[in-house]
C-alpha positions as CSV (number, residue, x, y, z in Angstrom):
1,X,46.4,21.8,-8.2
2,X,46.4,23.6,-11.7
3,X,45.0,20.0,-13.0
4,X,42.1,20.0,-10.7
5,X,41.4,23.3,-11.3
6,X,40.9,23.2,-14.7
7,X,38.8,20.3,-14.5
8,X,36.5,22.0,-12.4
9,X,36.6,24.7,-14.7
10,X,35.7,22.6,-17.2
11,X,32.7,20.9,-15.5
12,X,31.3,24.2,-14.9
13,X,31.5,25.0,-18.6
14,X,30.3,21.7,-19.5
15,X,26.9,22.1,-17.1
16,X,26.9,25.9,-18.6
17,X,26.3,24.5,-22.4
18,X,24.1,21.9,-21.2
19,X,21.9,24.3,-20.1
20,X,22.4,27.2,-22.6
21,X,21.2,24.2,-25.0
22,X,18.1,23.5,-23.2
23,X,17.0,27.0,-22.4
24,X,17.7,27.5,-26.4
25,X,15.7,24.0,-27.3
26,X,18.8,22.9,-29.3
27,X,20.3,19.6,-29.8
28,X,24.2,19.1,-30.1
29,X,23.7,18.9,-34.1
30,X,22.1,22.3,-34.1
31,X,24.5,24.0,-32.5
32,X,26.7,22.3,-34.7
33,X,25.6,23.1,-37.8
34,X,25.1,26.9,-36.7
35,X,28.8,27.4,-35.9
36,X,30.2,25.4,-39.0
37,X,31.6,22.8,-37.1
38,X,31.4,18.7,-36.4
39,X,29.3,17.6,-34.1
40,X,32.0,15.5,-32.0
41,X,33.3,19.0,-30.9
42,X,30.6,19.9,-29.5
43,X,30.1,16.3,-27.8
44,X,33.7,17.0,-26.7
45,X,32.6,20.0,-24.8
46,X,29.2,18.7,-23.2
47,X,31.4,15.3,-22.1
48,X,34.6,17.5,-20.7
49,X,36.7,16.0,-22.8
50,X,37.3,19.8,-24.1
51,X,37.1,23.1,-23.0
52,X,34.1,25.0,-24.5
53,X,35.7,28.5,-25.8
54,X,34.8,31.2,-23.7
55,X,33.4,33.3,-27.4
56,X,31.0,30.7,-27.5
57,X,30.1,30.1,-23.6
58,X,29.5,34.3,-23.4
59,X,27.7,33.9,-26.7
60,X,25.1,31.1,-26.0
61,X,24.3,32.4,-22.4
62,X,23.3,35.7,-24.2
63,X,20.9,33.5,-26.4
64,X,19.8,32.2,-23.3
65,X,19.1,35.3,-21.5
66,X,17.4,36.8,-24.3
67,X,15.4,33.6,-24.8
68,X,14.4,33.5,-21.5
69,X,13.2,37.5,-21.0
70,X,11.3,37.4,-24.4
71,X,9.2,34.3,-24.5
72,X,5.8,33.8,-26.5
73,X,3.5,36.2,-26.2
74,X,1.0,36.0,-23.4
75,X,-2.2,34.2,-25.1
76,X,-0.4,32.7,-27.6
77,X,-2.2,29.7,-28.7
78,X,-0.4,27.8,-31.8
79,X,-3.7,25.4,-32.7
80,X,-5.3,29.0,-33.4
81,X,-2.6,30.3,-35.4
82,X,-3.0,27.4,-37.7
83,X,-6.8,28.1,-38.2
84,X,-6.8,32.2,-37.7
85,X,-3.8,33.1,-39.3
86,X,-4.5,36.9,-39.5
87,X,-5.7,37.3,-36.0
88,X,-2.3,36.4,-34.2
């Protein structure tokens, strides 16, 4: 029962990351780099194989949140930026 339970457990937080990373637009590598570590660990934690700490679980879906409630400004037009630098 403990077994299972952990392996859900551990699906959950594996889905969780997935999709802290995509909200975030970062690859694997990235996160990687950021937290000083090789990227097979973080593999190891999108494939299951083991369990994302809950420090960096909390700390992405924070990201995430914040990345999601402050997104570009309304009108923002990146072609323009290029070419009217002082307007934007």
């Amino acid at each position: 029962m403990l077994a299972s339970r952990t392996e859900k457990t551990m699906n959950a937080n594996r889905t969780k990351i997935s999709i802290y990373l995509d909200i975030l637009g970062w690859s694997p590598r990235q996160l990687s780099d950021i937290l000083g570590i090789n990227e097979r660990g973080v593999w190891r934690w999108l494939n299951g194989q083991n369990e994302t700490p809950d420090k960096i679980l909390d700390w992405l879906k924070r990201l995430a949140s914040f990345h999601e409630q402050n997104s570009l400004p309304e009108g923002w037009a990146p072609n323009a930026a290029l070419s009217n630098s002082d307007d934007q």
